[in-house]
C-alpha positions in Angstrom: -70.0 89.2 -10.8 -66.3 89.8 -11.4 -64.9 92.4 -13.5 -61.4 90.8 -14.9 -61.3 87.5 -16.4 -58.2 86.1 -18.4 -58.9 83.8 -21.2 -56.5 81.4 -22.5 -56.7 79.2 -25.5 -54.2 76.3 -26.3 -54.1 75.6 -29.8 -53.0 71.9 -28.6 -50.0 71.9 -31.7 -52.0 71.3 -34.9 -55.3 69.8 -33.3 -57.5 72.8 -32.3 -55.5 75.4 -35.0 -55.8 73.1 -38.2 -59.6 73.9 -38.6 -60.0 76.9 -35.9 -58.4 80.5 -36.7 -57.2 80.9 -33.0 -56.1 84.6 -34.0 -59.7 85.0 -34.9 -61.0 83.4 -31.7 -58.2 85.7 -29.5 -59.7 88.8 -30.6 -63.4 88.1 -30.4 -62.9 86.6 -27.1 -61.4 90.2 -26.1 -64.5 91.7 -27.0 -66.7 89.8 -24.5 -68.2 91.2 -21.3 -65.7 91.2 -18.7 -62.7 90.3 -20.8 -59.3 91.5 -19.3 -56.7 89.7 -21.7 -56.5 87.4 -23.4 -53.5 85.2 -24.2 -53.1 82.0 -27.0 -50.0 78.9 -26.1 -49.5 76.1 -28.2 -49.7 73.5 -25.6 -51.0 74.1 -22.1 -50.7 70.8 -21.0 -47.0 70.6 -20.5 -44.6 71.6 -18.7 -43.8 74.4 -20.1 -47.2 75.3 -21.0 -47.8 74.6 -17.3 -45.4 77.4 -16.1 -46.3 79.7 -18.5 -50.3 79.9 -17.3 -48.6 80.6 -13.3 -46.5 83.0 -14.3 -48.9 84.7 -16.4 -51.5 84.3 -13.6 -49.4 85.8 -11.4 -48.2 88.5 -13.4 -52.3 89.6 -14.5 -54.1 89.1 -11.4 -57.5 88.0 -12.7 -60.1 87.6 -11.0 -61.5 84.9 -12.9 -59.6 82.6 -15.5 -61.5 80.8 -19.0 -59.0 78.2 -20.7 -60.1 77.1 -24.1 -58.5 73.3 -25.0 -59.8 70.3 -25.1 -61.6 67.8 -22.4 -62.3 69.0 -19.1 -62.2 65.2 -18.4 -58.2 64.9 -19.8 -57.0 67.9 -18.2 -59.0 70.0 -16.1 -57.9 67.9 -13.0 -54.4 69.1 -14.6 -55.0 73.2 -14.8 -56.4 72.9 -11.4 -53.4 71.6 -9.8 -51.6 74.4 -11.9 -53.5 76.9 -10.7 -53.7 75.5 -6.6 -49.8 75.4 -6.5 -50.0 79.4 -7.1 -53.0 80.0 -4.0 -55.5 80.7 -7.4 -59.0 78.8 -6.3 -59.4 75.9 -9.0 -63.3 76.6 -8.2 -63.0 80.4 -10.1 -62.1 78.6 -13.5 -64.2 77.4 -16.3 -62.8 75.3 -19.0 -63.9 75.0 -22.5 -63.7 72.0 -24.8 -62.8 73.3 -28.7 -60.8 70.3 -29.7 -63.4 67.5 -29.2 -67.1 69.1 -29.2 -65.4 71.8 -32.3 -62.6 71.2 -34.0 -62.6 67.5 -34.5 -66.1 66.8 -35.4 -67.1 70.1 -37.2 -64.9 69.8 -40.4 -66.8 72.8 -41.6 -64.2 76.0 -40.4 -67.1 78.6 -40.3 -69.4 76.1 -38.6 -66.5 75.3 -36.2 -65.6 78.9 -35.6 -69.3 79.7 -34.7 -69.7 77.1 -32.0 -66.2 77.8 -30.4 -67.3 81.3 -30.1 -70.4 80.3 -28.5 -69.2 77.9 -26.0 -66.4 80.6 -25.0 -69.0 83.0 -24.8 -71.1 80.8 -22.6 -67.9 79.8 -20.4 -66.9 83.9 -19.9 -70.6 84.6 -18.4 -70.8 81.5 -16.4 -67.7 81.8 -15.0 -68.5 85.2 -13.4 -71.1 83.8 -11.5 -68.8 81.4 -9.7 -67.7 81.3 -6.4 -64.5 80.1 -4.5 -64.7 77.0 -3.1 -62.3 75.6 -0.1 -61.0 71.9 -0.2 -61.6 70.2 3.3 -59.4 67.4 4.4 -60.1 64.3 6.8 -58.4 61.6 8.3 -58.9 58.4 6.8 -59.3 54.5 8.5 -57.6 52.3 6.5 -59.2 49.1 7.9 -60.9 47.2 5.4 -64.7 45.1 5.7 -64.6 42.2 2.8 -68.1 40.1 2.5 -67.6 37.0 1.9 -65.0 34.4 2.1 -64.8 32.8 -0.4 -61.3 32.4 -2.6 -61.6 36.1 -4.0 -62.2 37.3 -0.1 -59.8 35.1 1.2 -57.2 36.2 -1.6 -57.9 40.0 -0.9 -58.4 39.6 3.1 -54.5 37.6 3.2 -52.8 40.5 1.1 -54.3 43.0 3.0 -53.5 41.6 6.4 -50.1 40.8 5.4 -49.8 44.4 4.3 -50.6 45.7 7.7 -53.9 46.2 7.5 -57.2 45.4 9.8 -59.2 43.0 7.8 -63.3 42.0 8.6 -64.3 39.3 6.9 -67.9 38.7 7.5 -69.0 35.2 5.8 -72.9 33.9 6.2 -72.2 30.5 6.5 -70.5 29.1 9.7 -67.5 27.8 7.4 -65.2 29.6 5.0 -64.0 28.5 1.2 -67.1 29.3 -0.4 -68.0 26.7 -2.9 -65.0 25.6 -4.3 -63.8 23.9 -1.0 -66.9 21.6 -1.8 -65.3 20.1 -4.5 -63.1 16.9 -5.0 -60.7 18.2 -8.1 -60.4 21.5 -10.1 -59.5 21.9 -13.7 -57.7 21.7 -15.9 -54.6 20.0 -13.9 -56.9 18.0 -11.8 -56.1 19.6 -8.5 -57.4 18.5 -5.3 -59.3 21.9 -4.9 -59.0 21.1 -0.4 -55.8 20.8 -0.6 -55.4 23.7 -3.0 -57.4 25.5 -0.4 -56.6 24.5 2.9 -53.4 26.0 3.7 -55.4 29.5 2.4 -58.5 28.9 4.6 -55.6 28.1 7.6 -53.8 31.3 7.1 -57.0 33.6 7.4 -58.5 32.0 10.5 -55.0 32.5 12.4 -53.9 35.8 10.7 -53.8 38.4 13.9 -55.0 41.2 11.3 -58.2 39.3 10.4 -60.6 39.4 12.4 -63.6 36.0 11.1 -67.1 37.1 11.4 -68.8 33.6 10.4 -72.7 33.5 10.7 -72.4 36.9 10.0 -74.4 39.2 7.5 -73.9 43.2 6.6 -77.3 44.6 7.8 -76.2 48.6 7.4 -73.4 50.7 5.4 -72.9 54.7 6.1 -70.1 56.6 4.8 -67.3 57.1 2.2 -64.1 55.9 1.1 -61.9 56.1 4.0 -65.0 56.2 6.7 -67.3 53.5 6.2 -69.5 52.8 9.6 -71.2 49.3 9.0 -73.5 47.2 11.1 -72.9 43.8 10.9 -75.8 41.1 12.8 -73.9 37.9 14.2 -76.4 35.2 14.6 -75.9 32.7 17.8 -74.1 29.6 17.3 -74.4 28.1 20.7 -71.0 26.8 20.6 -67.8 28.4 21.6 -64.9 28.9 19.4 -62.6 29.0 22.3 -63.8 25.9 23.7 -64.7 23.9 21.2 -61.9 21.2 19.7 -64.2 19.3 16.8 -64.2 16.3 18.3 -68.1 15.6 17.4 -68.9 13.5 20.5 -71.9 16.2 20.4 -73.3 14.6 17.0 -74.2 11.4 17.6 -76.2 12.0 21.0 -78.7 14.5 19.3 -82.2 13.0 18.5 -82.6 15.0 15.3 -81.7 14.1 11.9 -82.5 16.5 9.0 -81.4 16.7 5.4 -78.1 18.3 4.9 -78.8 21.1 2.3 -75.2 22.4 2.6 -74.3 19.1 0.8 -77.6 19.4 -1.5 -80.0 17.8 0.4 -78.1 14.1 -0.5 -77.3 13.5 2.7 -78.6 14.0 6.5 -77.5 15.6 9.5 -77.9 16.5 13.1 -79.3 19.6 14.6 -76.0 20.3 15.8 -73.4 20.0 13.0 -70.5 21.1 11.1 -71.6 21.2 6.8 -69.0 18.7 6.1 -66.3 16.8 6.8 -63.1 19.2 6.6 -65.2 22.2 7.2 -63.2 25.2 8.5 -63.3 26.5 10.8 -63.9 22.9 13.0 -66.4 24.0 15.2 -70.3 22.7 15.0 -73.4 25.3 15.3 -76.9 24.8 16.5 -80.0 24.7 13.6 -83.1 26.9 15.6 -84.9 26.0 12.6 -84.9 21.9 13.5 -83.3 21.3 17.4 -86.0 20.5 19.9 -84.5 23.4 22.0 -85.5 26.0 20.2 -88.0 24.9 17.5 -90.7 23.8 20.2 -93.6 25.5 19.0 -94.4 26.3 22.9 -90.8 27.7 23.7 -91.5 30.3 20.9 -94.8 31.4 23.0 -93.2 31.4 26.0 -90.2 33.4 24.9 -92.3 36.0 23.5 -94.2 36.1 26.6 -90.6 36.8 28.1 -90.1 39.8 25.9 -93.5 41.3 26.4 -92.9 40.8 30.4 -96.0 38.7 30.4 -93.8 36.1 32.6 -90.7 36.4 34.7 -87.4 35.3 33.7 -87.3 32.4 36.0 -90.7 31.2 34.7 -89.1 31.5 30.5 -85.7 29.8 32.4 -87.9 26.8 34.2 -89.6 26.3 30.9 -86.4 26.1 28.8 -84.5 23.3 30.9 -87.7 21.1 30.2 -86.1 21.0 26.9 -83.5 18.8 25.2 -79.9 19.0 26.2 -78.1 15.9 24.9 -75.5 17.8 23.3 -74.5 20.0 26.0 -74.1 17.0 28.2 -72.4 15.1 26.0 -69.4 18.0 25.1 -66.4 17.3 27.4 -65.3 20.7 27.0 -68.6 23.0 28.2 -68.6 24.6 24.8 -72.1 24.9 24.4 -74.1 28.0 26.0 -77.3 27.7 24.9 -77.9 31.3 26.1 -76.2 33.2 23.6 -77.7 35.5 21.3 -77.5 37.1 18.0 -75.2 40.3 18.3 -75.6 43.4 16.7 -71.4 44.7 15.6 -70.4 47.8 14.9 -66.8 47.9 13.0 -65.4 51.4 11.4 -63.6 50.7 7.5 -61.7 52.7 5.1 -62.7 50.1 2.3 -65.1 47.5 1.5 -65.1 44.5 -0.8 -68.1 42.6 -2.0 -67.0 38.8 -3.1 -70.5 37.2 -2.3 -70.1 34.0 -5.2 -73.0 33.3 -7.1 -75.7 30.6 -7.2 -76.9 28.3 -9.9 -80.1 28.4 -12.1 -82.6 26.8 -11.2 -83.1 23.7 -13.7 -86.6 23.2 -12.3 -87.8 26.4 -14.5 -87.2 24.0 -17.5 -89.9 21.3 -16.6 -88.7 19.2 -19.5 -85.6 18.4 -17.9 -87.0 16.8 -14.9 -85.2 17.6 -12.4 -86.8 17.4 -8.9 -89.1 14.8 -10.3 -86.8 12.6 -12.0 -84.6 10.9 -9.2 -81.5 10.7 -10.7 -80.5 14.3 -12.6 -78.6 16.6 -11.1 -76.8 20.1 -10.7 -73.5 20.2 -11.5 -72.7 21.2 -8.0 -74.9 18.1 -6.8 -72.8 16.0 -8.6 -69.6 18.3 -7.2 -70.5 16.3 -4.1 -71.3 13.2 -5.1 -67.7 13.3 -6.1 -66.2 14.3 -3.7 -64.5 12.2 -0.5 -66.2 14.3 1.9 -70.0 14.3 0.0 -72.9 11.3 0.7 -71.1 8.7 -1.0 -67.8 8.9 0.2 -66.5 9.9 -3.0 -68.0 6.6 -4.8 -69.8 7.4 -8.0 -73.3 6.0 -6.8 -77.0 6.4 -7.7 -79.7 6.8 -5.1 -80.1 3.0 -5.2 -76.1 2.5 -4.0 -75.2 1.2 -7.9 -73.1 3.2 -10.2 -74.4 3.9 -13.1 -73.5 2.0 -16.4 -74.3 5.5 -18.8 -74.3 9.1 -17.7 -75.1 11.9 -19.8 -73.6 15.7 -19.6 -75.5 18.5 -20.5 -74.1 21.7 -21.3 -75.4 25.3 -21.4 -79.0 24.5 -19.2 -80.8 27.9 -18.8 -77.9 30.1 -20.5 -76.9 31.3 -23.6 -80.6 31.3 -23.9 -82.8 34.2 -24.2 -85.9 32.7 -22.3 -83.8 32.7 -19.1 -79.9 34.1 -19.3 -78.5 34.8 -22.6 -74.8 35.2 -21.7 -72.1 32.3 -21.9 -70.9 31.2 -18.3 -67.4 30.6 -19.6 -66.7 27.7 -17.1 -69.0 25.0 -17.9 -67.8 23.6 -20.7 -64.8 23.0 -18.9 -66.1 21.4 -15.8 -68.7 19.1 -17.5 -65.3 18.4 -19.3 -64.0 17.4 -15.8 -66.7 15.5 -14.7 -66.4 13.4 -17.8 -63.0 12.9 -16.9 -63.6 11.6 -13.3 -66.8 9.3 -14.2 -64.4 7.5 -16.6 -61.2 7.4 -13.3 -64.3 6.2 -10.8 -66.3 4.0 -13.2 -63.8 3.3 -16.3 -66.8 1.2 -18.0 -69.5 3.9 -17.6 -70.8 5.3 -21.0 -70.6 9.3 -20.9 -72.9 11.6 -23.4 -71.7 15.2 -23.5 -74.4 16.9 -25.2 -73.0 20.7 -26.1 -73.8 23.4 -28.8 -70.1 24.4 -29.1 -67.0 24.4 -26.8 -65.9 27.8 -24.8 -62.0 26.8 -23.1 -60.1 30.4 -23.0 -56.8 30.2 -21.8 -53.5 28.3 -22.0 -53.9 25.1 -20.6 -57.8 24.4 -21.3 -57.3 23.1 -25.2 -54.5 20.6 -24.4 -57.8 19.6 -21.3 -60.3 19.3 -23.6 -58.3 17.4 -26.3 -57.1 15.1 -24.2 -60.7 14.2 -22.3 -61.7 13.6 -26.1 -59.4 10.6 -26.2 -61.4 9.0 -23.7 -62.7 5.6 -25.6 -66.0 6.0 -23.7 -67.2 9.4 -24.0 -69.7 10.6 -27.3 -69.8 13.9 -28.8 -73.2 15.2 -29.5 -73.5 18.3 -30.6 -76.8 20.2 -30.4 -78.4 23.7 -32.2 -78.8 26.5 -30.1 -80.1 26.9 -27.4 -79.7 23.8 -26.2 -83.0 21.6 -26.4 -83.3 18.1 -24.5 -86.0 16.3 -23.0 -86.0 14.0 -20.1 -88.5 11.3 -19.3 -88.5 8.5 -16.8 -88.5 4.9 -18.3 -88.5 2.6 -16.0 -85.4 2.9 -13.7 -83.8 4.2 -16.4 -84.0 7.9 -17.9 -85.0 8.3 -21.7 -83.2 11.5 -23.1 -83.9 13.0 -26.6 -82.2 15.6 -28.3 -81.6 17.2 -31.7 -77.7 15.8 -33.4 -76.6 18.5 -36.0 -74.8 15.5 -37.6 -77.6 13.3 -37.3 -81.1 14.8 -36.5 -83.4 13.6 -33.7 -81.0 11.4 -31.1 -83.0 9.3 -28.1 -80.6 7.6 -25.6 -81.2 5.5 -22.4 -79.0 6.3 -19.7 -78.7 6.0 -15.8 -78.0 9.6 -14.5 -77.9 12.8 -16.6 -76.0 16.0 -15.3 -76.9 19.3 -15.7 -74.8 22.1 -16.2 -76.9 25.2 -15.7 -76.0 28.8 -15.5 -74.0 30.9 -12.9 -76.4 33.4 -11.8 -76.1 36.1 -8.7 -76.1 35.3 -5.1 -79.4 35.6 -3.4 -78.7 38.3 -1.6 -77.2 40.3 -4.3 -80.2 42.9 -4.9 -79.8 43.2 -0.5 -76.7 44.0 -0.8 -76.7 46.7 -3.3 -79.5 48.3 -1.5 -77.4 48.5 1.6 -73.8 49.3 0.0 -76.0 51.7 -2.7 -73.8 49.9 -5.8 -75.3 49.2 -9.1 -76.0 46.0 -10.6 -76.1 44.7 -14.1 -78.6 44.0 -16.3 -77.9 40.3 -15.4 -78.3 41.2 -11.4 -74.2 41.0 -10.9 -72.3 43.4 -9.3 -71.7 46.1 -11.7 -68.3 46.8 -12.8 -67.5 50.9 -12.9 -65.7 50.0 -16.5 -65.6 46.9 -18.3 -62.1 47.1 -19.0 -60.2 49.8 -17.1 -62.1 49.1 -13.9 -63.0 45.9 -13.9 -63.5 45.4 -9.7 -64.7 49.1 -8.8 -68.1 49.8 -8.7 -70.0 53.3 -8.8 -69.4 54.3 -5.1 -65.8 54.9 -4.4 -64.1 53.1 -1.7 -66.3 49.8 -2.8 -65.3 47.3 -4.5 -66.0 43.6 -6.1 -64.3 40.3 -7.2 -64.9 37.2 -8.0 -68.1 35.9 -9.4 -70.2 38.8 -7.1 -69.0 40.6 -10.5 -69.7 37.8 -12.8 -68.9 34.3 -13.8 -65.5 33.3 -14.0 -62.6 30.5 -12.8 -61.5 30.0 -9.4 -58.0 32.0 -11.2 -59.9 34.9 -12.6 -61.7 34.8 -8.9 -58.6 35.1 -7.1 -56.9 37.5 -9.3 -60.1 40.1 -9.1 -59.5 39.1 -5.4 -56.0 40.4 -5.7 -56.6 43.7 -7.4 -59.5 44.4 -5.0 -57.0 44.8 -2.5 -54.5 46.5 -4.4 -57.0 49.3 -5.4 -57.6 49.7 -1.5 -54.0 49.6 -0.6 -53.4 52.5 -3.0 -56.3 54.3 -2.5 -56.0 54.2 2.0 -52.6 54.7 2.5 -51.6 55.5 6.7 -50.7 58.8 7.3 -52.5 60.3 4.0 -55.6 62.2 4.6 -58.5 61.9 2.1 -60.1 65.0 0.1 -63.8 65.8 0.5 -65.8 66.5 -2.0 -66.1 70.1 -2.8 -68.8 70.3 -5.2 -71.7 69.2 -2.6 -75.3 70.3 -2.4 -77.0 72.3 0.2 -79.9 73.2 1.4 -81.9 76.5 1.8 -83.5 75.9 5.1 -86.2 79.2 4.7 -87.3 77.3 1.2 -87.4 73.7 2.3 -90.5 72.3 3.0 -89.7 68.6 4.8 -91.0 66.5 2.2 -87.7 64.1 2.6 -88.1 63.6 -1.4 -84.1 63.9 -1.2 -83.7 61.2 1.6 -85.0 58.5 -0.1 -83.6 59.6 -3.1 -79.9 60.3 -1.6 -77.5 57.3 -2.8 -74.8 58.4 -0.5 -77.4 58.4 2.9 -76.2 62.4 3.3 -79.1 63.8 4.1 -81.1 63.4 6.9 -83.9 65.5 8.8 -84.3 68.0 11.5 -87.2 67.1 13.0 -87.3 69.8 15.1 -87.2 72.9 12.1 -88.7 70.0 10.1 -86.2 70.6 7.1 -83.7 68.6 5.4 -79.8 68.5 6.7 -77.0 67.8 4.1 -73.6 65.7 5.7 -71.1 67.6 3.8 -68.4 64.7 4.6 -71.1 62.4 2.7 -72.0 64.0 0.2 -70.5 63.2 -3.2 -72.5 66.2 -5.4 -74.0 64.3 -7.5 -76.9 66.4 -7.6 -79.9 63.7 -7.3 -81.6 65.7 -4.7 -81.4 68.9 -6.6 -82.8 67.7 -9.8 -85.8 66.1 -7.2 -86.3 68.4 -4.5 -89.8 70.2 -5.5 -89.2 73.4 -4.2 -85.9 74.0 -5.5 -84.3 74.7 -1.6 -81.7 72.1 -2.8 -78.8 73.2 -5.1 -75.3 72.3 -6.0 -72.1 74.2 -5.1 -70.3 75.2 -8.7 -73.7 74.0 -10.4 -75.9 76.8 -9.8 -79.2 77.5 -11.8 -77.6 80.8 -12.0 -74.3 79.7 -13.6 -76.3 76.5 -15.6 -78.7 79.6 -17.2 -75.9 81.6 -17.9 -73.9 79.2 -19.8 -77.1 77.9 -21.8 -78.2 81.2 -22.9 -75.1 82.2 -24.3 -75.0 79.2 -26.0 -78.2 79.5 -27.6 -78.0 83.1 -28.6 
């Protein structure tokens, strides 16, 4: 324990001194164990306040240093940095909020002078239990790893690149654009979304700082901001990139056709394939799942036999050329090798950024809507590609039996703003349904449309003038329904029968000859994966969650992570691309060359004579710091990794784990004063 402590209480102008009596406070604070001086400024905070605590620390010598004011979180960062610039460790002061926990919420003065005395006589003992602690520096990558490439990962990979940085962007599928370069038009201006897109998509595949990971997923994350280490499993395409100029002669010669379910299941495809026309990049991959190669039944036995050495390689390589080559014979180009094989990477990042998309709800948990059963209703992004010039139809507005329908009918809000299923708005809806109106009336000028809605949801500047102007449209109804939104589908003949409740009419039946669903935007699939390997938090809905709502909108709770687009929640292809934007610009301010990176100082350690191997902490650990010696059979904290946040202290059973500047010692100290 140390013998000379300096206190030092700001009366913050008239904040802390209109209901405190700082005189008072001064000389009872003088009195306390330990107590060397004790000195009163108006305003600490500033500059002036700011060279009057180094002189004065220089001029006393303490040994330890209390300073009564207000947050720790609005200025202790600021008295550190104070204190650092004149060699006094940060780590051997304590600071003591008396503005917001006393003076503003305690309007009582005798009330408020009780608890000021108590917190600064809780802050004098613990502080004489602390210990110096030394800040450790490390060189930082500033290479960034983005998931997903979609327009937010596209957005944030370009501005990276182009600021110099190494760029990974690892995308699942074997194409890039996510799902907007499925569609045919965007709103509200109409835009043809490939076009929109292409010269993006373009750009990353040729940039020489981005490195395209396509049938790619993130299989392992270790480290921190600045040191990420991430394993990343690249599944076998059979086809070379290098090679291979999408010229497609390899399509037509295989024997399989399956249904396309990049394009919803509307239309077929080969074993060998490229999603859709205008993919990017060009080049076709192999389906295991469905070509005769590698989907034989027997070829799975015999390669496992392989692996277990049951047979020789030239018996599993006698076997496999029994087995269907069409495709490889047919390339002009030898681009097809049908002996690669799924790759584990290794790549080293400063920065990560999750842009994953999202997926839609499932209509088929609403059984009276009929869809699966009833032939012609749809998902709005089924209908996305019946639009669209490179879907089934050719970008003709046709029903499964090659006529276009005479009445279609819109519905809005399917599976949201719903508390059964997902109660929040998905802000976009209203206006694409609003766009799909306007197209089925450019392709089919005498179709009827229905848009069935509970209320319209069009934020921002140009989306009124949109939906005022589709309302001119001399074929489209109105019909608005309660919350939530309650239709029923039936078959009727070839025709559908749709009822619904009119809140200008009552009960409404209509017979029409498709009917569009507009359902929620929910999380990716492998959202709840990905958090479990990146160790980020998700929201209530099963997003991404933000670290604020409003001041940090695309962080998350690990630092050096971050997320945009709808991985965080739904939004516009604009919102998308702006969160894609300030994803990068928090990593290009956060990683900058040259600048090393602060470790955490605060961290937990172990008492290896008191630890008893239970790994309670491992499991527990959301920074993957600790690990175990299974020699001495005790746990092992990474310092680098370690973020002292204290999860493994409050767990570990035996109490060998504690926290650096958060000792039971000091906690005890400071609560019992408090309490007395």
């Amino acid at each position: 324990m140390s013998g000379r402590i300096g206190v030092y209480i700001c009366s913050c102008g008239t904040n802390i001194s209109d209901n405190l009596n700082i005189d008072g406070l001064a000389e009872f604070s003088a009195g306390l164990d330990n107590v060397s001086y004790v000195k009163v400024h108006k305003l600490l905070c500033s500059e002036e306040g700011k060279n009057f605590l180094s002189d004065d620390v220089l001029k006393e010598s303490p040994d330890r240093i209390v300073i009564a004011s207000c947050s720790p979180r609005e200025h202790e960062k600021t008295f550190r940095n104070t204190l650092q610039k004149i060699r006094f460790n940060p780590y051997l002061f304590q600071m003591v909020n008396i503005r917001e926990q006393v003076a503003w919420p305690t309007p009582d003065k005798s009330e408020a002078a009780e608890k000021a005395k108590a917190y600064l006589r809780a802050a004098v003992k613990r502080v004489a239990f602390q210990e110096p602690l030394e800040k450790k520096e490390i060189d930082c990558n500033t290479d960034v790893l983005i998931i997903g490439a979609g327009p937010a990962g596209m957005e944030a990979a370009l501005l990276l690149a182009k600021a110099g940085r190494k760029v990974y962007l690892v995308e699942k599928n074997s194409f890039i654009g996510g799902r907007v370069a499925r569609y045919e038009d965007v709103f509200p201006k109409m835009e043809c979304a490939t076009c929109m897109l292409e010269p993006m998509m373009d750009e990353v595949m040729h940039h020489e700082n981005i490195e395209l990971l396509t049938c790619s997923d993130v299989q392992d994350v270790i480290g921190f901001l600045g040191n990420f280490v991430v394993k990343i499993r690249k599944r076998a395409a059979y086809v070379s990139k290098d090679k291979c100029l999408g010229c497609g002669a390899c399509y037509e010669p295989c024997p399989v056709t399956v249904k396309n379910e990049l394009d919803y299941n509307l239309s077929n495809r080969k074993a060998i394939y490229i999603p859709y026309t205008g993919a990017l990049p060009n080049v076709p991959v192999i389906d295991e799942a469905h070509c005769l190669r590698f989907s034989s039944k027997d070829l799975d036995i015999c390669r496992e036999a392989f692996e277990l050495g049951l047979i020789t390689k030239e018996e599993y390589e006698m076997f496999r050329k029994k087995d269907c080559t069409a495709c490889k014979e047919a390339c002009p180009f030898e681009a097809i090798n049908y002996d690669e094989r799924e790759e584990i990477l290794e790549r080293k990042a400063g920065g990560i950024i999750v842009a994953t998309g999202f997926e839609l709800f499932d209509p088929s948990a609403v059984p009276k809507l009929g869809y699966g059963k009833i032939p012609e209703v749809y998902t709005s992004l089924e209908f996305e590609r019946i639009l669209s010039q490179t879907g089934p139809t050719g970008g003709n507005l046709l029903m499964k039996n090659s006529k276009g329908p005479e009445s279609v009918a819109i519905i809005h809000c399917v599976g949201s703003r719903d508390k059964k299923y997902y109660d929040y708005c998905s802000g976009i809806c209203c206006l694409y349904a609003l766009k799909f109106a306007h197209m089925v009336g450019k392709k089919l000028p005498s179709a009827n449309v229905y848009e069935i809605y509970a209320d319209w949801c069009v934020p921002g500047k140009d989306n009124q003038a949109f939906l005022d102007s589709v309302k001119q449209g001399e074929n489209i109804q109105f019909i608005r329904t309660p919350l939530p939104v309650d239709v029923e589908l039936n078959q009727d003949a070839d025709r559908i029968k749709l009822s619904c409740i009119d809140v200008s009419t009552g009960k409404r039946e209509l017979i029409v000859d498709m009917v569009i669903l507009c359902p929620a935007m929910v999380p990716a699939k492998n959202s709840r994966m990905i958090s479990e390997i990146l160790s980020i938090s998700n929201s209530k809905e099963g997003f991404f969650a933000e670290g604020h709502t409003k001041l940090a909108p695309v962080s998350t709770n690990i630092e050096g992570i971050f997320i945009a687009g709808c991985a965080q929640g739904p939004k516009d292809i604009q919102n998308t691309i702006a969160q894609g934007a300030a994803s990068a610009g928090q990593i290009l301010s956060a990683l900058v060359p040259g600048r090393r990176l602060e470790l955490e100082v605060t961290t937990a350690e172990i008492d290896k004579d008191a630890c008893s191997g239970c790994m309670i902490c491992i499991s527990l650990c959301p920074y993957k710091a600790i690990t175990l010696d299974r020699e001495n059979k005790v746990a092992v904290i990474n310092e680098v990794l370690c973020k002292g946040c204290g999860t493994c202290v409050a767990a570990c059973p035996s109490g060998a784990a504690t926290s650096k500047h958060f000792t039971e010692q000091q906690i005890f100290a400071e609560i019992e004063e408090v309490l007395k």
